[in-house]
gemmi code that builds the backbone of each chain (N, CA, C; Angstrom):
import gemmi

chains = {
    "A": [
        ("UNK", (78.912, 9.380, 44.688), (77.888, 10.379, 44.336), (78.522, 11.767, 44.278)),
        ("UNK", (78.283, 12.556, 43.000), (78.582, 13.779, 42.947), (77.407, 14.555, 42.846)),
        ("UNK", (78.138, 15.680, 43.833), (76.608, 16.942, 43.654), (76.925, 18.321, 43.226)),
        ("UNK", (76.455, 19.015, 42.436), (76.906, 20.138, 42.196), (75.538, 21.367, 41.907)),
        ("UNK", (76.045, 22.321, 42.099), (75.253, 23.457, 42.411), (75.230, 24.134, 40.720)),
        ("UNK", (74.358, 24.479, 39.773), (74.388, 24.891, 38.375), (73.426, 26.478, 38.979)),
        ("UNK", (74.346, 27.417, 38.791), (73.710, 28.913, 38.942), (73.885, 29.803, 37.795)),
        ("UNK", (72.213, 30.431, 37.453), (72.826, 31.319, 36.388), (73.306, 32.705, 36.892)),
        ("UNK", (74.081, 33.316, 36.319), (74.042, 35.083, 36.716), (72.703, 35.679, 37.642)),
        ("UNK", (72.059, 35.528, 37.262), (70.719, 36.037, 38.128), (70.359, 35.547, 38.956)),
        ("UNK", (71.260, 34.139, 39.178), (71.046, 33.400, 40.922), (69.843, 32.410, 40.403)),
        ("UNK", (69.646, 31.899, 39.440), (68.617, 30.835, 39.279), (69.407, 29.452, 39.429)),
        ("UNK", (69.261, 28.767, 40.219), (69.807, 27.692, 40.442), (69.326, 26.105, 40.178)),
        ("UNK", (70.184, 25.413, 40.219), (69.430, 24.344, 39.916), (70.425, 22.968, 40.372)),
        ("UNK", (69.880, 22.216, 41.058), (71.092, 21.249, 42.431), (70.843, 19.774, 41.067)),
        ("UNK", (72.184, 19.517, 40.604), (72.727, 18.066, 40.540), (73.346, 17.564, 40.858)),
        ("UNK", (72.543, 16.343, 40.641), (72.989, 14.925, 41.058), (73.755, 13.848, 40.305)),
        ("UNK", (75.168, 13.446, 40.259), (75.846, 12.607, 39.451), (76.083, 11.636, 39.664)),
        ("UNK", (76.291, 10.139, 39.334), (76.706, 9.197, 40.014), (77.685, 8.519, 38.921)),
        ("UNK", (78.980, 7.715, 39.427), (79.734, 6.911, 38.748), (79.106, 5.523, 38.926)),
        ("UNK", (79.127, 5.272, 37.621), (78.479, 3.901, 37.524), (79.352, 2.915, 37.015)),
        ("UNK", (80.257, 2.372, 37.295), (81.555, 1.216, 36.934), (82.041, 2.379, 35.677)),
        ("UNK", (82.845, 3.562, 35.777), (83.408, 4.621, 35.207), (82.552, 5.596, 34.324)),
        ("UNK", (81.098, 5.318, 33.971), (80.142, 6.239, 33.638), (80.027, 7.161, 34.150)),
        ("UNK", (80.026, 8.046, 34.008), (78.801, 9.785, 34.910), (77.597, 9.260, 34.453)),
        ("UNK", (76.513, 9.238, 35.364), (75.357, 8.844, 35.204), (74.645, 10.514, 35.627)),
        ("UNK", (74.166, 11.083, 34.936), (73.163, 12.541, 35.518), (71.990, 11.895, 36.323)),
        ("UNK", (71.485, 11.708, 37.703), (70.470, 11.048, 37.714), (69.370, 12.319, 38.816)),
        ("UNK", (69.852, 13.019, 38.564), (68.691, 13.843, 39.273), (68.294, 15.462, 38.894)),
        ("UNK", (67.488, 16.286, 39.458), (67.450, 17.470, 39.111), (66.626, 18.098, 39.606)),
        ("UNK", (67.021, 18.989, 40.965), (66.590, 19.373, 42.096), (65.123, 20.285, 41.507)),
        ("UNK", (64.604, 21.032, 42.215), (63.480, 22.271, 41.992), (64.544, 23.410, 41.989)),
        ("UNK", (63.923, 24.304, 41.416), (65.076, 25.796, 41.485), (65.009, 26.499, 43.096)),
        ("UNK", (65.704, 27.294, 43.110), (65.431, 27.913, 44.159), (64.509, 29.181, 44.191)),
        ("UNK", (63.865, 28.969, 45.220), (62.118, 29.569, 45.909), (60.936, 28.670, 45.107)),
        ("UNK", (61.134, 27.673, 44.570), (60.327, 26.852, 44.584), (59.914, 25.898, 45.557)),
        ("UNK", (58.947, 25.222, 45.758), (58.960, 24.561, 47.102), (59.664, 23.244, 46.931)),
        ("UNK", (60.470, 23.324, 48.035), (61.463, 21.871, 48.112), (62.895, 22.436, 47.470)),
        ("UNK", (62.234, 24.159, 46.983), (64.311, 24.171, 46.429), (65.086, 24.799, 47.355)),
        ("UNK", (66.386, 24.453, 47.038), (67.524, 24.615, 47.997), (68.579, 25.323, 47.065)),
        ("UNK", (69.394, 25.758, 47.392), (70.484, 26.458, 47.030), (72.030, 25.636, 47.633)),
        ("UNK", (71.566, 24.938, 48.490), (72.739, 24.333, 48.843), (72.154, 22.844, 49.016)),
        ("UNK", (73.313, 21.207, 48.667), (73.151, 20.602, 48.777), (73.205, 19.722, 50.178)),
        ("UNK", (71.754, 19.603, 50.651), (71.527, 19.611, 51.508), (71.130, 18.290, 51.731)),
        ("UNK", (71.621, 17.224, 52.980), (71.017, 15.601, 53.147), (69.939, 15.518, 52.677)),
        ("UNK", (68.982, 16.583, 53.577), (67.451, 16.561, 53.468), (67.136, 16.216, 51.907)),
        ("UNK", (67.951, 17.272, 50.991), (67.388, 17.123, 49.587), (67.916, 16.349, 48.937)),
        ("UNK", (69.284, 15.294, 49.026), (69.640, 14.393, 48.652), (68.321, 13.391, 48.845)),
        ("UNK", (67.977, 13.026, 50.017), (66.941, 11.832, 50.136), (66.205, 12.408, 49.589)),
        ("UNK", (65.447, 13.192, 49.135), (64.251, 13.828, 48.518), (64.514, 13.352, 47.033)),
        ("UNK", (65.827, 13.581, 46.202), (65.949, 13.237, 45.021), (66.249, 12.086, 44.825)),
        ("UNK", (66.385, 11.172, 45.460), (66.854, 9.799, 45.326), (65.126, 9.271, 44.947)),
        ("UNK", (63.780, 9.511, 45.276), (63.034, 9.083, 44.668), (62.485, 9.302, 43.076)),
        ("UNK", (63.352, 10.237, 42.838), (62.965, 10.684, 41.281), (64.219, 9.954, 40.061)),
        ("UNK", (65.523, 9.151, 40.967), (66.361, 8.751, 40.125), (65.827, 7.496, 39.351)),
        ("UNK", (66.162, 7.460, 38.059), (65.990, 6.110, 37.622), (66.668, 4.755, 38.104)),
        ("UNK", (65.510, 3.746, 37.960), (65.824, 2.605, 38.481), (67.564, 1.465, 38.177)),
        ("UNK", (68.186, 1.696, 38.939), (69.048, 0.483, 38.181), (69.868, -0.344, 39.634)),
        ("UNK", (69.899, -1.380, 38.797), (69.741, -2.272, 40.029), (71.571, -3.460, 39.829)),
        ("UNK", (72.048, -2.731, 38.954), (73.877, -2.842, 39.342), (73.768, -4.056, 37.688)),
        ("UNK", (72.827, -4.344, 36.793), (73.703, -5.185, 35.515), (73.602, -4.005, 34.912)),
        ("UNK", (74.812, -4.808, 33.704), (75.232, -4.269, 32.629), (75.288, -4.853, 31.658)),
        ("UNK", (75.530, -4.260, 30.597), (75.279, -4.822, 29.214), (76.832, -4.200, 28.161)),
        ("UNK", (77.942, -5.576, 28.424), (79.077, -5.236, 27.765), (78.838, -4.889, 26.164)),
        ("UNK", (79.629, -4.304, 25.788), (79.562, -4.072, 24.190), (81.062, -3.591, 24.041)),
        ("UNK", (81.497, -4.158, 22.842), (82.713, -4.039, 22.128), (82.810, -3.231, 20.715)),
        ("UNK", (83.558, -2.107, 20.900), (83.838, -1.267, 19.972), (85.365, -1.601, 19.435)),
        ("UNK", (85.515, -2.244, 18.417), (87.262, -2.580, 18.009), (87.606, -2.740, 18.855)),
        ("UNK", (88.797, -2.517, 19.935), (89.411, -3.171, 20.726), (89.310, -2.350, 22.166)),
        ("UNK", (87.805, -2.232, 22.176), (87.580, -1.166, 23.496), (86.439, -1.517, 24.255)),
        ("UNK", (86.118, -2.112, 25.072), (85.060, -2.821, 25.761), (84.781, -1.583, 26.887)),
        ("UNK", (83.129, -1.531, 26.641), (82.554, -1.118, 28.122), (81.147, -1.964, 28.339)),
        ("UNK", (81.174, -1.244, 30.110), (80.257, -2.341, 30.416), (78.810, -1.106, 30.633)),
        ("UNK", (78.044, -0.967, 29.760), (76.964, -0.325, 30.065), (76.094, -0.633, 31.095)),
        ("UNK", (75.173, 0.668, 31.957), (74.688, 0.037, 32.914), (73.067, -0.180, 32.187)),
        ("UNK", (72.547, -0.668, 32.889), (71.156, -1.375, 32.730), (69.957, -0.653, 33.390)),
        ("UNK", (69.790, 0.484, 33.015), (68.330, 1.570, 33.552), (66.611, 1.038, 33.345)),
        ("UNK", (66.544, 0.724, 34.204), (64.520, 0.846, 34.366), (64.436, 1.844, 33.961)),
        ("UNK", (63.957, 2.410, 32.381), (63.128, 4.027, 32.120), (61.828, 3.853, 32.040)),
        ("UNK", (60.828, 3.063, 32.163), (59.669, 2.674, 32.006), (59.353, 1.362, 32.904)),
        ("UNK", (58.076, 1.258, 33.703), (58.060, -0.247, 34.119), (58.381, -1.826, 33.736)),
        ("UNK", (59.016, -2.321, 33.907), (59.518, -3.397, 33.152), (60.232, -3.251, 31.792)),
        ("UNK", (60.909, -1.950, 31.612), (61.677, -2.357, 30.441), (62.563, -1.161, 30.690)),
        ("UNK", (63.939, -1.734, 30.043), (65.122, -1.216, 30.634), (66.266, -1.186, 29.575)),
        ("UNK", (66.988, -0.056, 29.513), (67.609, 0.074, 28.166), (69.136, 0.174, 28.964)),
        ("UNK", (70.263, -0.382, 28.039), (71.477, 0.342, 28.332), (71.828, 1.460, 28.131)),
        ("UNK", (72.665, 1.906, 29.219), (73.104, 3.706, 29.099), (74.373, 3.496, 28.246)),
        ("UNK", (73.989, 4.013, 26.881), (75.421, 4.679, 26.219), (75.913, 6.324, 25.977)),
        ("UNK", (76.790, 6.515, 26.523), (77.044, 8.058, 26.695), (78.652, 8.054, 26.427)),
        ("UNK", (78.749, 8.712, 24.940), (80.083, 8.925, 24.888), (80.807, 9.954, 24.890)),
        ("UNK", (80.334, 10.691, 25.410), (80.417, 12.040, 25.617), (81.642, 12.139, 26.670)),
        ("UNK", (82.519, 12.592, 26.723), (83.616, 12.504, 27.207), (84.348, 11.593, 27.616)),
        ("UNK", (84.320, 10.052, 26.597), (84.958, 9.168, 26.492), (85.769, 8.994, 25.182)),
        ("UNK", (86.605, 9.886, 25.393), (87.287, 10.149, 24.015), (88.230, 8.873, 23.415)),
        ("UNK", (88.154, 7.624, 24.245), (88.914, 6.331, 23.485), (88.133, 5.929, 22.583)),
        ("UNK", (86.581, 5.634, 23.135), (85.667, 5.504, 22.569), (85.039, 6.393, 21.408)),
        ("UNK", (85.351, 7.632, 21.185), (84.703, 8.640, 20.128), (85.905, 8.335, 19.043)),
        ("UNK", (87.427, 8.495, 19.541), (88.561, 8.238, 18.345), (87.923, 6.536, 17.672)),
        ("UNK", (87.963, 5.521, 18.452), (87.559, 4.025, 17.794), (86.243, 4.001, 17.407)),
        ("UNK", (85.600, 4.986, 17.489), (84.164, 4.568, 16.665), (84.209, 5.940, 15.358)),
        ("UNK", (85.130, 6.671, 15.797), (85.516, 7.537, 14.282), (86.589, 6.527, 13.276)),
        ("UNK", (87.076, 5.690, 13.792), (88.195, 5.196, 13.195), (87.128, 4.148, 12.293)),
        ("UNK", (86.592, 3.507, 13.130), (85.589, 2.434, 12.749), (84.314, 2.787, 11.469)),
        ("UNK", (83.830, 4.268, 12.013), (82.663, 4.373, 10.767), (83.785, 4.990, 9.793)),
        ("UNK", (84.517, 6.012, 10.008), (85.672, 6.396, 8.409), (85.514, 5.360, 7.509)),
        ("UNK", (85.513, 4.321, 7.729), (85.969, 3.177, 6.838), (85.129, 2.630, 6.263)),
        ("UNK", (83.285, 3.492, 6.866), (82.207, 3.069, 6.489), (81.667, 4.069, 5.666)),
        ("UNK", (82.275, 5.610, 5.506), (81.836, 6.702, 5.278), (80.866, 6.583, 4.147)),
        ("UNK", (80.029, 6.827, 3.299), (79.178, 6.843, 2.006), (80.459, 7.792, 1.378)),
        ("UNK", (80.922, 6.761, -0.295), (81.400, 7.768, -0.695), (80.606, 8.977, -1.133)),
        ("UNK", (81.508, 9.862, -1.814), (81.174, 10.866, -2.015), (79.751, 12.047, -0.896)),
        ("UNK", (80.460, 11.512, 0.310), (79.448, 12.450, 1.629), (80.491, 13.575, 1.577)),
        ("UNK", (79.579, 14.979, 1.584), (80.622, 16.081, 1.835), (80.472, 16.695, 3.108)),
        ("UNK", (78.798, 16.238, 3.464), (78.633, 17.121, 4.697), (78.546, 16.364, 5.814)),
        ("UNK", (78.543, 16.532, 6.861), (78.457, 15.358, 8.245), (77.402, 16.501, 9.346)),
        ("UNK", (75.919, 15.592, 9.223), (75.013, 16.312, 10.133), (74.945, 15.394, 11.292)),
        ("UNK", (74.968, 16.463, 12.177), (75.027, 14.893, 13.853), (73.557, 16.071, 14.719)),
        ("UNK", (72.765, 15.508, 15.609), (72.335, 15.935, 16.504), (73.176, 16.620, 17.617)),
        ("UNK", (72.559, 17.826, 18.240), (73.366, 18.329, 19.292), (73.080, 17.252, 20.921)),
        ("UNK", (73.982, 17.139, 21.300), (75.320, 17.363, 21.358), (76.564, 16.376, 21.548)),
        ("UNK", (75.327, 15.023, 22.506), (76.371, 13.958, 22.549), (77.978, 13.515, 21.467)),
        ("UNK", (76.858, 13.963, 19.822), (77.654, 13.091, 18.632), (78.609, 14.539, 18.098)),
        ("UNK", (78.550, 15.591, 18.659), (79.499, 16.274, 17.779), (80.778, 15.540, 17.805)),
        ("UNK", (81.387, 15.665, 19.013), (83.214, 14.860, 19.065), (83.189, 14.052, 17.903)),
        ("UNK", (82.406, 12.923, 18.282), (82.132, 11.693, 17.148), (82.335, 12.443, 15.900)),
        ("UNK", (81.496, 13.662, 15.337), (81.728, 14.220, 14.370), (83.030, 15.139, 13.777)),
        ("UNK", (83.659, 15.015, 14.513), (84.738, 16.387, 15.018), (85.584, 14.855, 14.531)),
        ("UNK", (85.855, 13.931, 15.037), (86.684, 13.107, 14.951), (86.502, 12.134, 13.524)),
        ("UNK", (85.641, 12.148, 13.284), (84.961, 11.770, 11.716), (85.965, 13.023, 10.435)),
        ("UNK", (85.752, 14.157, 10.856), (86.234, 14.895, 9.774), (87.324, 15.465, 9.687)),
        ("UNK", (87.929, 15.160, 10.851), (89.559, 15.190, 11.109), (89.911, 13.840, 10.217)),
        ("UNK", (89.572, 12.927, 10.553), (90.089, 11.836, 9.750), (89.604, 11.479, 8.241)),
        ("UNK", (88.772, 12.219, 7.723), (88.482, 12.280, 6.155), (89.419, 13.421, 5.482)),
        ("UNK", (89.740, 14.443, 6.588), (90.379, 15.310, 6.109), (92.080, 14.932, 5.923)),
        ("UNK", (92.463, 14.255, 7.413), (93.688, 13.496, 6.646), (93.803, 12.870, 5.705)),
        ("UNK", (92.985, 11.954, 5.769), (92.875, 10.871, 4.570), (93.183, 11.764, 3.294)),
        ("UNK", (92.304, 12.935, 2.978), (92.596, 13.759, 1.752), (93.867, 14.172, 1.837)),
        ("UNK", (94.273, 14.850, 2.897), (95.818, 15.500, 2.810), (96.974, 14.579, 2.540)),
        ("UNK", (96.580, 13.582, 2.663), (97.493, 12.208, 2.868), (97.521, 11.904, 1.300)),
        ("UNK", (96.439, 12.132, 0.939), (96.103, 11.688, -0.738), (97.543, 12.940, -1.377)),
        ("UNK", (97.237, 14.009, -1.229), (97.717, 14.887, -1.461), (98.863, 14.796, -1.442)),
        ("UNK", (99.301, 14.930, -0.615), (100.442, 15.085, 0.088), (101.211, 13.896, -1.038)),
        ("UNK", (101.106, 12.722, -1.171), (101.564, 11.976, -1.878), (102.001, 12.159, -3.128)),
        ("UNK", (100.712, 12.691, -3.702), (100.682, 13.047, -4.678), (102.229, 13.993, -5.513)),
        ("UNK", (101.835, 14.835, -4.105), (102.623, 16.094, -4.610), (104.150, 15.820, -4.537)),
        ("UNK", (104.648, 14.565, -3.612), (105.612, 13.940, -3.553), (106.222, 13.056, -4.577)),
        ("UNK", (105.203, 12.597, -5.785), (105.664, 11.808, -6.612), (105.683, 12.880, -7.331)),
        ("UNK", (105.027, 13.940, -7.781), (105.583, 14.707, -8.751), (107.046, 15.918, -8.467)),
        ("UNK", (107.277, 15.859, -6.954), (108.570, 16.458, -6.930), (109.853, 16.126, -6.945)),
        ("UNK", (109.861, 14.963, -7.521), (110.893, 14.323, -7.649), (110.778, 12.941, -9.068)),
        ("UNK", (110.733, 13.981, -10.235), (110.407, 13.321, -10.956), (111.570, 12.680, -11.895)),
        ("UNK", (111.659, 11.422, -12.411), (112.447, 10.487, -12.503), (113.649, 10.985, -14.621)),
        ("UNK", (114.327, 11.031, -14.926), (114.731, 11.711, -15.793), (114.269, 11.050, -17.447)),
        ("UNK", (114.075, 9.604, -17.446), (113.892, 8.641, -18.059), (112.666, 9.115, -17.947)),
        ("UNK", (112.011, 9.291, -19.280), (110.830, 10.108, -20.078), (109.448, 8.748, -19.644)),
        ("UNK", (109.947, 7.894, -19.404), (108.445, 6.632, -19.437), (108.589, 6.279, -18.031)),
        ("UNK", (109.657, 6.472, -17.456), (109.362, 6.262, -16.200), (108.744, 7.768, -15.366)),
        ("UNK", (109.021, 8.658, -15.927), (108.254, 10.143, -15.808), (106.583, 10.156, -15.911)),
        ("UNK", (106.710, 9.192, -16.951), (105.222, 8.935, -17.344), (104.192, 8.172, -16.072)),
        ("UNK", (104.648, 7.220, -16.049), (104.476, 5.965, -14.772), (104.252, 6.992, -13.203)),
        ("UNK", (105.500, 7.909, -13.173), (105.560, 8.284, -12.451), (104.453, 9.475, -12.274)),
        ("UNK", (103.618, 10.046, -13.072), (102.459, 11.240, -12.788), (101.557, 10.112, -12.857)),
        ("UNK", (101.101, 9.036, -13.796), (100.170, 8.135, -13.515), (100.099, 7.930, -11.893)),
        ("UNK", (101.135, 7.454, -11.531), (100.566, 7.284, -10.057), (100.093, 8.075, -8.836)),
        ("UNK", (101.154, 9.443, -9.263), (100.521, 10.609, -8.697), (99.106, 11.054, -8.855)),
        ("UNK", (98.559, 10.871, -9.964), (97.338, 11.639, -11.186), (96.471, 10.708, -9.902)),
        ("UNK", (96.633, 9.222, -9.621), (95.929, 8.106, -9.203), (95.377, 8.452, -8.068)),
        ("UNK", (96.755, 8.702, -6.926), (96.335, 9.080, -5.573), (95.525, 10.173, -5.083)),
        ("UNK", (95.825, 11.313, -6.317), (95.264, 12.594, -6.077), (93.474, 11.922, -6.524)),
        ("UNK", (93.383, 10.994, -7.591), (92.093, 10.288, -7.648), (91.435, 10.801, -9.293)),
        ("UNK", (92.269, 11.364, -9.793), (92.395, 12.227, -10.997), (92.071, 11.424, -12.484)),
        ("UNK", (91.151, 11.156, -13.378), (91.294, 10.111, -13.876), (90.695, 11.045, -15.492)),
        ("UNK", (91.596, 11.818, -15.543), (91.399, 12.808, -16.707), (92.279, 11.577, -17.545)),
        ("UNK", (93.357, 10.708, -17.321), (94.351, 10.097, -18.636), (94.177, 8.835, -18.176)),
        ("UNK", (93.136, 8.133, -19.010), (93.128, 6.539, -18.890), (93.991, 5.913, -18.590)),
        ("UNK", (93.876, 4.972, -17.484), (94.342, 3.969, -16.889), (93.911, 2.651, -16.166)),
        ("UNK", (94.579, 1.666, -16.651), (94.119, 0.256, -16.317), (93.313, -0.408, -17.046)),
        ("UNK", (92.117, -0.583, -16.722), (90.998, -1.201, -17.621), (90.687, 0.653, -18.416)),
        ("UNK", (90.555, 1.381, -18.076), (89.912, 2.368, -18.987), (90.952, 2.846, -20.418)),
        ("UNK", (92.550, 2.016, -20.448), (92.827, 1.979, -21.088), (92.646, 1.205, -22.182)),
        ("UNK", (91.930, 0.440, -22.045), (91.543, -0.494, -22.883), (90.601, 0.026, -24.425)),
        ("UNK", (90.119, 1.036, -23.414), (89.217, 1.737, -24.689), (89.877, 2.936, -25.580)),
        ("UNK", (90.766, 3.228, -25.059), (91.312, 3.991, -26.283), (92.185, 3.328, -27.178)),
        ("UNK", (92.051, 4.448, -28.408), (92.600, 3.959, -29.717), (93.824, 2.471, -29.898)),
        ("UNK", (93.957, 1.731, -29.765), (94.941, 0.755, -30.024), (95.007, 0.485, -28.153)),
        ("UNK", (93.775, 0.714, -27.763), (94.491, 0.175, -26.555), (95.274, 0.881, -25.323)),
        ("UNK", (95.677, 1.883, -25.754), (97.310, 2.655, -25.524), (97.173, 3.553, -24.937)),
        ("UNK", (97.771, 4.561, -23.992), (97.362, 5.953, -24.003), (98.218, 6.721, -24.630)),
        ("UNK", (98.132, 7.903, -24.716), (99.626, 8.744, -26.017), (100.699, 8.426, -25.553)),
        ("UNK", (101.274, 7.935, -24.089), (102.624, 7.791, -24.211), (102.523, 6.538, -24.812)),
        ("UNK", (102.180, 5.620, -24.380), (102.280, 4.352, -24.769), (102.199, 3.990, -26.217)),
        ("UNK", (100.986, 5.069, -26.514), (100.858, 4.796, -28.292), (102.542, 5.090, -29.048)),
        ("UNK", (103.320, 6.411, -28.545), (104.341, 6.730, -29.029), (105.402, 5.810, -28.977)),
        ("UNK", (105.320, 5.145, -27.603), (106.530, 4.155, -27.362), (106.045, 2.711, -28.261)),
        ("UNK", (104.883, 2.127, -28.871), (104.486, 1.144, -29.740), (105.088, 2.130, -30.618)),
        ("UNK", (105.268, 2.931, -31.375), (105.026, 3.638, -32.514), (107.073, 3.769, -32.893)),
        ("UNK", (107.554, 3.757, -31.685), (109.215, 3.504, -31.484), (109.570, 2.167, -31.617)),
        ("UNK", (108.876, 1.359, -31.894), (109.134, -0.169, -32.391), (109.178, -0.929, -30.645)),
        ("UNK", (109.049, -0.364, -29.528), (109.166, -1.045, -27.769), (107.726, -1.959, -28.141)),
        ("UNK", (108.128, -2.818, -27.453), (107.161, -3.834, -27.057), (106.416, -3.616, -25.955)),
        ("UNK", (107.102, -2.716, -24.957), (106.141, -2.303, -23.495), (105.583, -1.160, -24.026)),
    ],
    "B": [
        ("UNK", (67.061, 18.758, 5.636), (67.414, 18.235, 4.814), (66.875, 18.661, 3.784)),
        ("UNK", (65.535, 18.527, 3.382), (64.750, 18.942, 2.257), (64.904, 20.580, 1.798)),
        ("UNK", (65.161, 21.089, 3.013), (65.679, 22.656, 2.648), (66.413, 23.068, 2.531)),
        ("UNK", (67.224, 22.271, 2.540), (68.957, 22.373, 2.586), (69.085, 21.830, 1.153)),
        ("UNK", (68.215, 21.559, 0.314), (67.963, 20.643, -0.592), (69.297, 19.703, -0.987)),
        ("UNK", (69.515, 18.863, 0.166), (70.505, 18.054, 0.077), (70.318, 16.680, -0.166)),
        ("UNK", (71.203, 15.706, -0.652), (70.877, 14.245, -0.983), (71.396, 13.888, 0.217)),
        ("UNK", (71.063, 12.947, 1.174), (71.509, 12.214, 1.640), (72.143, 10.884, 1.477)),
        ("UNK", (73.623, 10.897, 1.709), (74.190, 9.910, 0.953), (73.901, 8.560, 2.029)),
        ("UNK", (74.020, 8.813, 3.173), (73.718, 7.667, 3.682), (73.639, 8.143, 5.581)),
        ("UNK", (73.087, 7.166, 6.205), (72.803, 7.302, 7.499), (74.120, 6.289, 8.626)),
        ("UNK", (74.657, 7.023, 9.540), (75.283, 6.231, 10.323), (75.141, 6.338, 11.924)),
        ("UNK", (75.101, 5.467, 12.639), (75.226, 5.455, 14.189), (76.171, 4.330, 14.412)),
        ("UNK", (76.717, 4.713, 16.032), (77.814, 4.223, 16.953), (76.592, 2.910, 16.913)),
        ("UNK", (75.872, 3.064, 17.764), (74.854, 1.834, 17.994), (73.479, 2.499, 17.381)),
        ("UNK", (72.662, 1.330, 17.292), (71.297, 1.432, 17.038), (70.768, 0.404, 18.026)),
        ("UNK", (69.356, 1.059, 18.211), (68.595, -0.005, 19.531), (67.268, -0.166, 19.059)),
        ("UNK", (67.014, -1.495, 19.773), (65.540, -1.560, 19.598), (65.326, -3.207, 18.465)),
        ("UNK", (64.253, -2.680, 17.540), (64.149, -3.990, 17.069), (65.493, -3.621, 15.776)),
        ("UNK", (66.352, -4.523, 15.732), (67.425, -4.119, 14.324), (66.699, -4.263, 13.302)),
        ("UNK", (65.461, -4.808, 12.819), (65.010, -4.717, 11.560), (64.457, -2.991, 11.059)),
        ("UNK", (64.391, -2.643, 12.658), (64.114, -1.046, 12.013), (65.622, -0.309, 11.146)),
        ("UNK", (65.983, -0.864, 11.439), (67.343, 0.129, 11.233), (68.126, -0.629, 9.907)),
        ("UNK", (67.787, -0.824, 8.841), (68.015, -1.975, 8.178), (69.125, -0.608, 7.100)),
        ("UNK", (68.717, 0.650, 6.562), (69.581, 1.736, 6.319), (70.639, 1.773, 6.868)),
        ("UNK", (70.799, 1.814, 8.180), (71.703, 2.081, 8.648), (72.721, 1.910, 8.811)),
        ("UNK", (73.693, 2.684, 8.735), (75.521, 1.934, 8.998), (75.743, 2.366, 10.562)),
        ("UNK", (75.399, 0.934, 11.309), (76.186, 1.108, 12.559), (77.021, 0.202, 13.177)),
        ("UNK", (77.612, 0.020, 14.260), (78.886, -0.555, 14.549), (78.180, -1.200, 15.479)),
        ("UNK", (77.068, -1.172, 16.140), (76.274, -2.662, 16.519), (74.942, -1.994, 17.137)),
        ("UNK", (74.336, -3.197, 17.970), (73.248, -3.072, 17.979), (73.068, -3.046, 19.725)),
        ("UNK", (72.054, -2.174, 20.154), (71.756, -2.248, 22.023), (70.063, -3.097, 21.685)),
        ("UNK", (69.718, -4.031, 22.759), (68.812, -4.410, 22.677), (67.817, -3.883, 23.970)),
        ("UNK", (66.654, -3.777, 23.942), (65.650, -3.608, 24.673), (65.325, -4.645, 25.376)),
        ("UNK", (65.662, -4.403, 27.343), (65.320, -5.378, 27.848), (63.841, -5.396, 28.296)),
        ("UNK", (63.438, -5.992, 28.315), (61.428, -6.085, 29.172), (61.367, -7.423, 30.053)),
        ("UNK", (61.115, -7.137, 31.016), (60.252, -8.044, 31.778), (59.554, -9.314, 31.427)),
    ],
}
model = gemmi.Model(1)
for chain_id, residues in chains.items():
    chain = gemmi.Chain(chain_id)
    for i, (resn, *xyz) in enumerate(residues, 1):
        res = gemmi.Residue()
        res.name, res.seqid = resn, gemmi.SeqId(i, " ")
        for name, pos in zip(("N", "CA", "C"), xyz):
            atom = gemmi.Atom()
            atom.name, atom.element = name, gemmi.Element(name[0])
            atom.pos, atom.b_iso = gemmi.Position(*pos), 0.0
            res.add_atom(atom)
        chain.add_residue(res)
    model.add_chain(chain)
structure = gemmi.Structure()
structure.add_model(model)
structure.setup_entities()
């Protein structure tokens, strides 16, 4: 059990109560302020037993769940009579916020530009979501800019060689693949020129 | 959203709870169930 004292500047106080629950922080209490009746300023036995009747019910199960290769064991809270939800709180479980950013990235809606989360549990989650869309782009990039700096001297392999760049960057201004199909003979201008040189490729 | 006059491209959560047919939109990475008595 952790207890801690929350004071503002003006001395308004307010006594919590924390508990580890098989590696959770569980918040399970929240004293009266002080000069209210029953408040304290210091954590006091008396007001420990006093708040232990206002904590929610849980009576030691859990409810495992697997995130990619990261298992926790949630605990099992009475919030209502007879019905009882698992506590998920990922809020400073940052194995868990990187593997469930790693996990939805891969689910993202294309073309999402903006990422709205509720305050506050899901920001990280969000923070870690757009770090990794943002690599992903720089990574695009970055590639990109690598196949065109070192470009090959042989005029069709030059060609080949911005096609794939043009690709990664995601660029699809000069038909390719099936969208070559629809231009004139098939071809795109290099290709038309190199048919037009008697090459068979 | 509506004033932001934005499209929403799509909805995601870590988990979703409750009955999963509510959440049938949703992209999440699993499901918490509701225990009762």
């Amino acid at each position: 059990m952790l207890t801690t004292l929350a004071c503002t500047p003006k001395g308004k106080c307010r006594f919590l109560e924390f508990e580890s629950i098989h590696g959770t922080v569980v918040y399970s209490g929240v004293a009266r302020r002080r000069g209210e009746p029953g408040g304290a300023s210091v954590a006091s036995p008396n007001r420990l037993r006093k708040m232990k009747g206002r904590r929610m019910s849980y009576d030691g199960r859990v409810f495992t769940v697997q995130l990619g290769g990261v298992i926790r064991k949630l605990p099992l809270f009475e919030v209502a009579p007879g019905v009882k939800i698992a506590i998920f709180n990922m809020l400073g479980d940052t194995e868990v916020v990187e593997t469930a950013a790693a996990l939805l990235a891969t689910r993202l809606p294309t073309g999402a530009e903006v990422l709205v989360v509720p305050e506050v549990k899901a920001v990280p989650l969000a923070h870690a979501l757009v770090g990794r869309q943002q690599a992903a782009l720089r990574g695009r990039a970055q590639g990109a800019q690598a196949l065109h700096g070192e470009l090959p001297r042989n005029r069709s392999a030059q060609h080949h060689h911005r096609r794939a760049a043009d690709a990664l960057r995601g660029w699809q201004g000069r038909p390719s693949g099936a969208r070559q199909a629809g231009r004139p003979g098939g071809r795109c201008d290099q290709h038309r020129q190199h048919d037009s040189a008697g090459c068979a490729n | 959203m509506a004033l932001a006059t934005a499209t929403v491209a799509g909805e995601m959560a870590v988990f979703t709870e409750g009955k999963p047919e509510d959440w049938d939109g949703v992209i999440a990475l699993g499901h918490l169930p509701v225990f009762t008595d």
